[in-house]
N, C-alpha and C positions, 0 to 999 in steps of 0.2 A: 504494500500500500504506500502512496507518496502522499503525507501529509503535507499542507499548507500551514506555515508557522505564525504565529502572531505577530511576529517583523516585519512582515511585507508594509511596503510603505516607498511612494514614488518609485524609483527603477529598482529596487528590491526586492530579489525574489527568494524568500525563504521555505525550504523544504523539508523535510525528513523522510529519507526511503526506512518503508520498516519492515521487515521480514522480509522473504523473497517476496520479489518482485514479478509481476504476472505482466502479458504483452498491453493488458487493456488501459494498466495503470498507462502506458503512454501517450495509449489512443486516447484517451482521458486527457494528459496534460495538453499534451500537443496545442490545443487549437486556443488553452487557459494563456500558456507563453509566448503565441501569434498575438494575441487582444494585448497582452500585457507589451511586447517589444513596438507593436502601433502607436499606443497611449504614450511610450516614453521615446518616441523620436528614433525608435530603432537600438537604442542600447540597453540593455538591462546586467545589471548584476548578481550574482546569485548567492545564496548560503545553503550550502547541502550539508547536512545534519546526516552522517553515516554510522552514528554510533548504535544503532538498533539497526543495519541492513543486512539482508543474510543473504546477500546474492538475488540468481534469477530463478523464476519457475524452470525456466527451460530455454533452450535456443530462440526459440519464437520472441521473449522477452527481451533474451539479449540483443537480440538482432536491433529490434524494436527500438530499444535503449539505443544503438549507436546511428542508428536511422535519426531519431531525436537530435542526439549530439551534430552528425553530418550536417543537416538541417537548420540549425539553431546556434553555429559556433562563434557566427561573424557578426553574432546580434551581444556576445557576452564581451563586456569589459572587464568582468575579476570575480574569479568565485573563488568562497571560502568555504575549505572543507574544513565539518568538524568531526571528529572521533578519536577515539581510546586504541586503538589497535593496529601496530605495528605495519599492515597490511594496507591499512587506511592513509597511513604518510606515504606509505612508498606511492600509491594511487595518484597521490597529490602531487608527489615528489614529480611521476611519470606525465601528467596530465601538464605541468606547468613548462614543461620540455616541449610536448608539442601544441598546445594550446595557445589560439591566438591569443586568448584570455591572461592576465598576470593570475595566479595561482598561489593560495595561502592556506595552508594546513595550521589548524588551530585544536588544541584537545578541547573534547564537549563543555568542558566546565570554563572555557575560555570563551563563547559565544557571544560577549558585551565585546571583547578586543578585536575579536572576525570582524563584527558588524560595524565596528570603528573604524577598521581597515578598506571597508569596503565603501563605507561610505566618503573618506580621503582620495 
Protein backbone atom coordinates (compact mmCIF):
# COMPACT_ATOMS: atom_id res chain seq x y z
CA UNK A 1 0.00 0.00 0.00
CA UNK A 2 1.42 3.71 -0.72
CA UNK A 3 0.30 5.84 1.88
CA UNK A 4 -0.06 9.71 1.43
CA UNK A 5 1.70 11.60 4.51
CA UNK A 6 0.51 14.53 6.20
CA UNK A 7 3.49 16.67 4.79
CA UNK A 8 2.32 17.18 1.55
CA UNK A 9 2.14 20.75 1.14
CA UNK A 10 3.00 22.81 -2.30
CA UNK A 11 5.52 20.76 -4.49
CA UNK A 12 5.73 18.14 -1.78
CA UNK A 13 5.02 14.83 -2.19
CA UNK A 14 5.08 12.80 0.90
CA UNK A 15 4.73 8.99 0.88
CA UNK A 16 5.05 5.66 2.75
CA UNK A 17 5.40 2.28 0.67
CA UNK A 18 4.14 -0.27 3.32
CA UNK A 19 4.20 -3.88 2.85
CA UNK A 20 4.61 -5.22 -0.41
CA UNK A 21 3.65 -3.49 -2.99
CA UNK A 22 0.82 -4.77 -5.59
CA UNK A 23 0.93 -3.35 -9.45
CA UNK A 24 -2.50 -1.30 -8.67
CA UNK A 25 -0.97 0.77 -5.85
CA UNK A 26 0.74 2.42 -9.00
CA UNK A 27 -2.02 2.54 -11.38
CA UNK A 28 -3.48 4.37 -8.39
CA UNK A 29 -0.77 6.82 -7.83
CA UNK A 30 0.02 7.54 -11.28
CA UNK A 31 -2.46 9.92 -12.44
CA UNK A 32 -2.46 11.45 -8.16
CA UNK A 33 1.52 12.70 -9.38
CA UNK A 34 0.25 13.99 -13.08
CA UNK A 35 -2.44 16.43 -11.13
CA UNK A 36 0.18 17.20 -8.59
CA UNK A 37 3.46 17.84 -11.10
CA UNK A 38 0.52 20.22 -13.34
CA UNK A 39 -0.54 22.34 -10.09
CA UNK A 40 3.26 22.94 -9.38
CA UNK A 41 4.75 24.17 -12.69
CA UNK A 42 6.05 20.73 -13.41
CA UNK A 43 8.53 20.02 -10.42
CA UNK A 44 7.79 18.28 -7.49
CA UNK A 45 9.70 16.90 -4.63
CA UNK A 46 9.25 13.85 -2.93
CA UNK A 47 9.77 12.03 0.72
CA UNK A 48 9.59 8.35 0.52
CA UNK A 49 9.19 6.99 3.93
CA UNK A 50 10.60 3.00 3.30
CA UNK A 51 10.82 2.06 6.61
CA UNK A 52 7.78 -0.29 6.61
CA UNK A 53 8.22 -1.55 2.65
CA UNK A 54 8.69 -5.10 2.10
CA UNK A 55 9.25 -5.09 -1.42
CA UNK A 56 6.82 -6.17 -4.44
CA UNK A 57 3.96 -8.51 -4.88
CA UNK A 58 5.48 -9.75 -7.84
CA UNK A 59 7.14 -8.78 -11.23
CA UNK A 60 3.90 -7.04 -12.56
CA UNK A 61 4.49 -4.53 -9.44
CA UNK A 62 7.89 -4.07 -10.11
CA UNK A 63 7.61 -3.49 -13.55
CA UNK A 64 4.94 -1.09 -12.65
CA UNK A 65 7.11 0.68 -10.02
CA UNK A 66 9.81 1.51 -12.73
CA UNK A 67 7.40 2.29 -15.55
CA UNK A 68 6.35 5.04 -12.69
CA UNK A 69 9.99 6.02 -12.15
CA UNK A 70 10.71 6.10 -16.25
CA UNK A 71 7.62 8.33 -16.59
CA UNK A 72 7.95 10.76 -13.68
CA UNK A 73 11.84 11.39 -13.30
CA UNK A 74 12.34 14.60 -15.11
CA UNK A 75 9.33 16.10 -13.03
CA UNK A 76 11.55 15.32 -9.50
CA UNK A 77 13.85 17.84 -8.14
CA UNK A 78 15.03 15.90 -4.77
CA UNK A 79 13.71 13.02 -2.93
CA UNK A 80 14.29 12.19 0.45
CA UNK A 81 14.43 8.69 1.59
CA UNK A 82 13.77 7.66 4.98
CA UNK A 83 14.56 4.29 6.79
CA UNK A 84 16.37 2.09 9.33
CA UNK A 85 17.93 -0.48 7.09
CA UNK A 86 21.03 -0.99 5.68
CA UNK A 87 19.57 -1.91 2.26
CA UNK A 88 17.54 1.31 2.24
CA UNK A 89 20.97 3.70 2.19
CA UNK A 90 22.54 1.72 -0.38
CA UNK A 91 18.96 2.35 -2.50
CA UNK A 92 19.47 5.88 -1.87
CA UNK A 93 23.03 5.74 -2.19
CA UNK A 94 22.25 3.96 -5.82
CA UNK A 95 19.28 6.01 -6.92
CA UNK A 96 21.32 9.58 -6.24
CA UNK A 97 24.14 8.05 -8.87
CA UNK A 98 21.72 7.89 -11.57
CA UNK A 99 18.83 10.14 -10.68
CA UNK A 100 18.35 13.34 -12.36
CA UNK A 101 16.85 14.13 -8.81
CA UNK A 102 19.68 15.39 -5.92
CA UNK A 103 19.01 12.29 -3.47
CA UNK A 104 19.02 12.29 0.46
CA UNK A 105 18.87 9.26 2.64
CA UNK A 106 17.77 10.26 6.20
CA UNK A 107 16.81 7.41 9.11
CA UNK A 108 12.96 7.48 9.91
CA UNK A 109 13.30 9.28 13.03
CA UNK A 110 15.07 12.03 11.01
CA UNK A 111 11.93 13.18 8.96
CA UNK A 112 11.71 17.06 10.23
CA UNK A 113 15.62 17.20 8.74
CA UNK A 114 14.49 15.25 5.19
CA UNK A 115 11.66 17.75 4.94
CA UNK A 116 14.13 20.80 5.67
CA UNK A 117 16.33 19.52 3.15
CA UNK A 118 13.93 19.31 0.63
CA UNK A 119 12.22 22.07 1.17
CA UNK A 120 16.15 24.23 0.64
Amino acid sequence: MIEFLPQNEGNLVALRFIGKLEHEDFDALTPILDAQIEKDGGKIRLLLDLSEFDGWEDLHALWNHFVLVKNHHKHVERIAVLGDEAWERKLAELADRFALAEVGYYTADRSAAAIEWLAG
